[in-house]
Backbone as CSV, one residue per row, in Angstrom:
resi,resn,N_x,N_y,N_z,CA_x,CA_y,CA_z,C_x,C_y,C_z
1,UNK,7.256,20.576,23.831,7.369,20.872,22.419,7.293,22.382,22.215
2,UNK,8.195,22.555,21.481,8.386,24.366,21.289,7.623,24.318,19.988
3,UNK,6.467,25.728,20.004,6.082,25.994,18.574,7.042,27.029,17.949
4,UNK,6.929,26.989,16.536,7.824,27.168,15.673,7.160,28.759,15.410
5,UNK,7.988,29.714,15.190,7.461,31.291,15.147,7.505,31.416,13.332
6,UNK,6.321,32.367,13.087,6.437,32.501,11.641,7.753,33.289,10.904
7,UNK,7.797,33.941,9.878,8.611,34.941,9.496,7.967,36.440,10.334
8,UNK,6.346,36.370,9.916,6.205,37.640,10.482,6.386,37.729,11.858
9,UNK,6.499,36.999,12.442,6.420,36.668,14.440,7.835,36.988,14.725
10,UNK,8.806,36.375,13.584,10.345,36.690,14.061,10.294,38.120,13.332
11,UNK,10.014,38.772,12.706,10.039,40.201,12.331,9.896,41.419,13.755
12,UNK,8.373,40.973,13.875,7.986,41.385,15.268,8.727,41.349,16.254
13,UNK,9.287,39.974,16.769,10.161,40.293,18.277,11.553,40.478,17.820
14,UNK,11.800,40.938,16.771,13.361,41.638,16.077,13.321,43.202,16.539
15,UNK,12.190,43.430,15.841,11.721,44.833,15.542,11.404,45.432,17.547
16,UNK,10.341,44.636,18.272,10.378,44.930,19.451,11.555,45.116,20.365
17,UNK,12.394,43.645,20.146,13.442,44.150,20.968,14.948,45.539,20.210
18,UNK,14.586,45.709,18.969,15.199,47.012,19.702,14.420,48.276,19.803
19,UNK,13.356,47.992,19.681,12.363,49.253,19.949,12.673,49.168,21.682
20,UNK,12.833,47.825,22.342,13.193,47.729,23.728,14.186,48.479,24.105
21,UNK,15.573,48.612,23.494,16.994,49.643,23.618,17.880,48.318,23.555
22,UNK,17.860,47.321,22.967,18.470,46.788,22.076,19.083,46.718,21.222
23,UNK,20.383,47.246,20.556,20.703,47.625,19.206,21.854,46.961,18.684
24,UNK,22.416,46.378,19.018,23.707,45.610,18.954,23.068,43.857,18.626
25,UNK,24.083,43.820,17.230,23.562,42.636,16.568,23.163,41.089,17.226
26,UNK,24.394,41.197,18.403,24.766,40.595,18.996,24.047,40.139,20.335
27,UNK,23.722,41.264,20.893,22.633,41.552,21.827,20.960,40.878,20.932
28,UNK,21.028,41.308,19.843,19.414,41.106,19.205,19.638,39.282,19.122
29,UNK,20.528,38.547,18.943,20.748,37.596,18.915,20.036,36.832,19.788
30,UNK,20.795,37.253,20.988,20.386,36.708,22.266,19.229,36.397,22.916
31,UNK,18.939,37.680,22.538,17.690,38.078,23.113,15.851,37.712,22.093
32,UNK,16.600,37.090,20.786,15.520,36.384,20.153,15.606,35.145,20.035
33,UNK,16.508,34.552,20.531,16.900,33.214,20.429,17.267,32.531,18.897
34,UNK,17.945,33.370,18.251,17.848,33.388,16.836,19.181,32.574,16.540
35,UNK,19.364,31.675,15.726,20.999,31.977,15.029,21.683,32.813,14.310
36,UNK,23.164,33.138,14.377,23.429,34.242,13.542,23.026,34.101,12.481
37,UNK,23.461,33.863,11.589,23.003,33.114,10.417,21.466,33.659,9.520
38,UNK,20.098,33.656,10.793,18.897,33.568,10.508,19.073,34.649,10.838
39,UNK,19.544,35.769,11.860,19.545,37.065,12.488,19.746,38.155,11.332
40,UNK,20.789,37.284,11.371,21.642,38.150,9.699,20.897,38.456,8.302
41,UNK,19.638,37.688,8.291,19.225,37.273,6.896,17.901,38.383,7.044
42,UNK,17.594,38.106,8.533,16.016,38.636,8.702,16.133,40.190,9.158
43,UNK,17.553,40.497,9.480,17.913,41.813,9.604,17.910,42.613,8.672
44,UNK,18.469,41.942,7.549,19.098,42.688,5.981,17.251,42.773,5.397
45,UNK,16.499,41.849,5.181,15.168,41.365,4.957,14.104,42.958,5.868
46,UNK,14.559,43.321,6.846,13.614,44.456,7.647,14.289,45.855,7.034
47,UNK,15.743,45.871,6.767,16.517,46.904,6.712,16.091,47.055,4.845
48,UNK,15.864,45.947,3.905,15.370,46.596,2.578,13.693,46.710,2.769
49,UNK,12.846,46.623,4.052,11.524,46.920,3.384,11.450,48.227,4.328
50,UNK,12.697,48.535,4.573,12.345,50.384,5.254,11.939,50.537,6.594
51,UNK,12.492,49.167,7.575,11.369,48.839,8.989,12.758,49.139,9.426
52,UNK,13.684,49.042,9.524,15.274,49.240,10.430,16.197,49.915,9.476
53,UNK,16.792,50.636,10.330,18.049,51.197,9.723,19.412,51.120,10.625
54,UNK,19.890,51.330,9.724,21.687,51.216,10.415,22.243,51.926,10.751
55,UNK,23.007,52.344,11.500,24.111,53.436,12.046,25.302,52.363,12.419
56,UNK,26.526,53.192,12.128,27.832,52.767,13.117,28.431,53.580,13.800
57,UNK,29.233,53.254,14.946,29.545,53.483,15.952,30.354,54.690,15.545
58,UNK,31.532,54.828,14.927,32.304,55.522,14.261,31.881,56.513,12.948
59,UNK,31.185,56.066,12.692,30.819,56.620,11.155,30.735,56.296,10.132
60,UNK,32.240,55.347,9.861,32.529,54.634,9.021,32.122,53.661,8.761
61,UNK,31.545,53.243,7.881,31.099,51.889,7.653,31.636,50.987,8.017
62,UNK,32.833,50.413,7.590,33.546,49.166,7.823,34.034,49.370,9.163
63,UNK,34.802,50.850,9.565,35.076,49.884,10.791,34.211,50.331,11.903
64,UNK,32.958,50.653,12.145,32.294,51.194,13.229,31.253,49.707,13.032
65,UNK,30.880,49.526,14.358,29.562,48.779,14.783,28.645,49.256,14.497
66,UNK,27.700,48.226,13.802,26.554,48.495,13.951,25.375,48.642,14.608
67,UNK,24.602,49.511,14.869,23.265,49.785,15.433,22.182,49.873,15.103
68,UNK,21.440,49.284,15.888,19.813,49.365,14.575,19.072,50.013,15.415
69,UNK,17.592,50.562,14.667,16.718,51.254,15.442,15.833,50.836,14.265
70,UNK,14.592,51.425,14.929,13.401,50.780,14.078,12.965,52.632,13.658
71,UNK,12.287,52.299,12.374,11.569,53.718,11.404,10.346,54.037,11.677
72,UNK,9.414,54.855,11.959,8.566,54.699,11.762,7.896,53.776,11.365
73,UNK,7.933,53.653,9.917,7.484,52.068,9.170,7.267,51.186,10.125
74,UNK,8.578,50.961,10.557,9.100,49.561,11.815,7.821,49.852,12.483
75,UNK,7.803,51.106,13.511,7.013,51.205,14.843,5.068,51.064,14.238
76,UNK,4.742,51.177,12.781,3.587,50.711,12.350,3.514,49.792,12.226
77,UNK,4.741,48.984,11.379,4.198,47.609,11.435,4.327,46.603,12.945
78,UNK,4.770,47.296,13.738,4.626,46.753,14.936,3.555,46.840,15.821
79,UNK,2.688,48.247,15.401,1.767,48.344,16.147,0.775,47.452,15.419
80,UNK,0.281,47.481,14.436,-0.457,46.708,13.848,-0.371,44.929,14.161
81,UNK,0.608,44.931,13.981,1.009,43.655,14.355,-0.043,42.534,15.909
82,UNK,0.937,43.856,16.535,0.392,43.709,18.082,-0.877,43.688,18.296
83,UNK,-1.482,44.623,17.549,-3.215,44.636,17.427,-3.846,43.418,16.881
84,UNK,-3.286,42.964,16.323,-3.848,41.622,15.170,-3.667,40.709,16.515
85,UNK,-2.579,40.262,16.861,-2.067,39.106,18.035,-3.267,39.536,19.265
86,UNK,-3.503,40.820,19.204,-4.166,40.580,20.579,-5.894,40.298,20.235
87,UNK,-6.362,40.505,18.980,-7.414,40.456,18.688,-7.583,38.780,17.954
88,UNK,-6.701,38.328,17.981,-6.254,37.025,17.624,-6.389,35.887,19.376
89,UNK,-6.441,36.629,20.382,-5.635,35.693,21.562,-6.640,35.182,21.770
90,UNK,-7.883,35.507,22.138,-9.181,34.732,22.379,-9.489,34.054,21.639
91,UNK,-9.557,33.882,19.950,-9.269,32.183,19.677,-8.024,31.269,19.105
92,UNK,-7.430,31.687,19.846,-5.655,30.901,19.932,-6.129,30.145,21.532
93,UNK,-6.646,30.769,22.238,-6.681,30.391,23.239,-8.162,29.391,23.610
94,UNK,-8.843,29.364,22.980,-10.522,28.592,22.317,-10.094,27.480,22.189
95,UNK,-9.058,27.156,20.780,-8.736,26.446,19.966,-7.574,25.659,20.891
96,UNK,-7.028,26.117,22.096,-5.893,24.713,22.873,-7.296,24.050,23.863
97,UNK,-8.091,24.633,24.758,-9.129,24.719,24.985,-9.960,23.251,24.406
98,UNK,-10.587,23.455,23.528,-11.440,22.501,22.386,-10.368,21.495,22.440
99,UNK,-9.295,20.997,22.362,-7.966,19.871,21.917,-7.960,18.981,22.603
């Protein structure tokens, strides 16, 4: 049984993998196990709260690819993040434990 990741959990390994050198929509896909669809939604969703931004390949909007990178913002709310999960693991890990 696969557990189900929150919004903020899929934020996080969005935001990590292209802090990884990840930047291609397509690539972030893959590599979160996401559908386009949900990729697309939670991308636009990081890119209006100021955590990712866009570049294209060309310049041009329409016809250059897009690239993402994470903002500052991004790389705080990631660190924080990470801090919470790890100060979190000892009772995530209690609680299968006790079951």
């Amino acid at each position: 049984m696969s557990i189900r990741r929150s919004r903020l959990e899929l934020h996080a390994d969005i935001l990590a993998t292209i802090q990884g050198g990840v930047n291609k929509p397509t690539r972030i896909m893959y590599n979160t196990g996401l559908a386009w669809m949900s990729l697309t939604q939670l991308l636009q969703s990081l890119e209006d709260q100021g955590l990712i931004e866009v570049t294209f390949t060309s310049g041009a909007e329409k016809k250059g690819r897009k690239i993402y990178s994470v903002t500052e913002k991004g790389l705080g709310f990631l660190a924080y993040f990470n801090k919470v999960k790890k100060l979190m693991e000892p009772e995530i890990h209690s609680e299968l434990v006790d079951v």
